[in-house]
N, C-alpha and C positions, 0 to 999 in steps of 0.2 A: 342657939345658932352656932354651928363649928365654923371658927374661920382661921384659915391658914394662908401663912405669910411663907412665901419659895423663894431663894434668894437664885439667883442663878450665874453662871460664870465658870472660868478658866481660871485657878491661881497662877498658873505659872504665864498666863498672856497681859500682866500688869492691870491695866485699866479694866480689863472685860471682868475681872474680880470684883466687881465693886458691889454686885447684889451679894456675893458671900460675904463680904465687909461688911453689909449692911444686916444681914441675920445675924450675923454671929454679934450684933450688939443689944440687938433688940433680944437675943438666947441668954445675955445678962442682964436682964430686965425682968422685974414681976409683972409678969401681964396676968391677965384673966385669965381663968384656965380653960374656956373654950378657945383660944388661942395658940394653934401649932405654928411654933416658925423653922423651918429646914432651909440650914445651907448645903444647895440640891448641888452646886456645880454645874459642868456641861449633861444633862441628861438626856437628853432627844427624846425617845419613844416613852421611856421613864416617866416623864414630865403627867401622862394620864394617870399612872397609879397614885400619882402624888396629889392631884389634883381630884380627883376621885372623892363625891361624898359630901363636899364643903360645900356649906352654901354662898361663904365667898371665899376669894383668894384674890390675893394681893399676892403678883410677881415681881421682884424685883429683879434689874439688867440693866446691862451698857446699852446703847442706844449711842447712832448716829446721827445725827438727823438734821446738821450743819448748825446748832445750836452753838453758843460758846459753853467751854466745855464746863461739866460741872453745875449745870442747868438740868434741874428735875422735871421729866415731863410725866404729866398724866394722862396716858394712856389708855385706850379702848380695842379687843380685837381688833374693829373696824379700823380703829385707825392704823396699827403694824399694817395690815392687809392689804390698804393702799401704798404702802412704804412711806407713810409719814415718819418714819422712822423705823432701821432696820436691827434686827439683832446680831450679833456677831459670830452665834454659833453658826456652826455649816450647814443642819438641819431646820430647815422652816420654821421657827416657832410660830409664827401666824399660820401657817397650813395645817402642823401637825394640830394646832388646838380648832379650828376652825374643823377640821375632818370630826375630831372627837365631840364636837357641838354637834354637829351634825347626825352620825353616829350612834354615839352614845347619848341621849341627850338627859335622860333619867339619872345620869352622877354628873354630868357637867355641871360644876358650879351655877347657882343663879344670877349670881355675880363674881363678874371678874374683871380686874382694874391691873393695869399693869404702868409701875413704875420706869422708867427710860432713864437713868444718870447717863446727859451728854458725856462721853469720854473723849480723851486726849491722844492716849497713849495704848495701844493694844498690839505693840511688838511681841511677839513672841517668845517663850523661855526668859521672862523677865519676871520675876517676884515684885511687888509691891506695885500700889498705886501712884499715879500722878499726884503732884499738887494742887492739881482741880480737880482731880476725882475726892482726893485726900479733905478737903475742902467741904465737897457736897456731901460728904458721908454723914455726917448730922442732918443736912438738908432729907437727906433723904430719908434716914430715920423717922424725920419729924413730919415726912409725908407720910411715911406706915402708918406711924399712931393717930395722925389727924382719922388716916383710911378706918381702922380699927375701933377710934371713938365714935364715929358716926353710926357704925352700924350698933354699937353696945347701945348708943343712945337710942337708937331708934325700935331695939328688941327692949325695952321696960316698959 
């Protein structure tokens, strides 16, 4: 079973970093080696090749979603699509993946779960994270690998 973890985000927009904060610790971590984790950045269209193949993927991202901030939410297409919570890139992530389920449906992941770190701060040309983003960055980690152990456990 391949399963890749995407982190996603802006460095320089503070808070919206927080899925590249959160790959770039699980990239210093021994995982399993069926386990890709990319800190993707803002990709837009990218976002298919990456996803491409996997039978799950776990993305991580900033997320609004009037939560206090620093609150990890677990996510479902369906629910970005309603705007249970929205992403902060300028390109749809619920549209563009939602098209490529559609679409493509032969590499679309068979699952896919997407992490939401409530953020605080997503000013612009600003390097680093909040202190509740800084905060849930273990939080969020520790929701990857819950994501990751469930499925190792359940492919023996």
């Amino acid at each position: 079973m391949k399963l890749k973890v995407i982190g996603l985000g802006n460095p320089l927009a503070s808070d919206d970093a927080i899925g590249l904060h959160v790959a770039r610790e699980l990239q210093g971590m021994r995982l399993p080696s069926n386990v890709e984790v990319v800190a993707a950045g803002s990709v837009g269209p990218s976002i298919l090749e990456l996803i491409a193949g996997a039978d799950k993927v776990v993305l991580i991202d900033a997320a609004i979603g009037g939560s206090k901030p620093g609150t990890v939410h677990r996510l479902s297409l369906d629910d970005i699509q309603t705007r249970k919570a929205k992403s902060l890139h300028e390109i749809g992530l619920a549209d563009l993946l939602r098209v490529a389920q559609l679409s493509q449906p032969e590499i679309f992941p068979k699952k896919l779960v997407i992490l939401g770190v409530e953020v605080a701060d997503v000013m612009r040309c600003r390097e680093g994270l909040s202190n509740a983003a800084s905060r849930a960055l273990q939080r969020a980690v520790k929701a990857v690998l819950r994501e990751l152990r469930s499925e190792i456990a359940s492919s023996r």
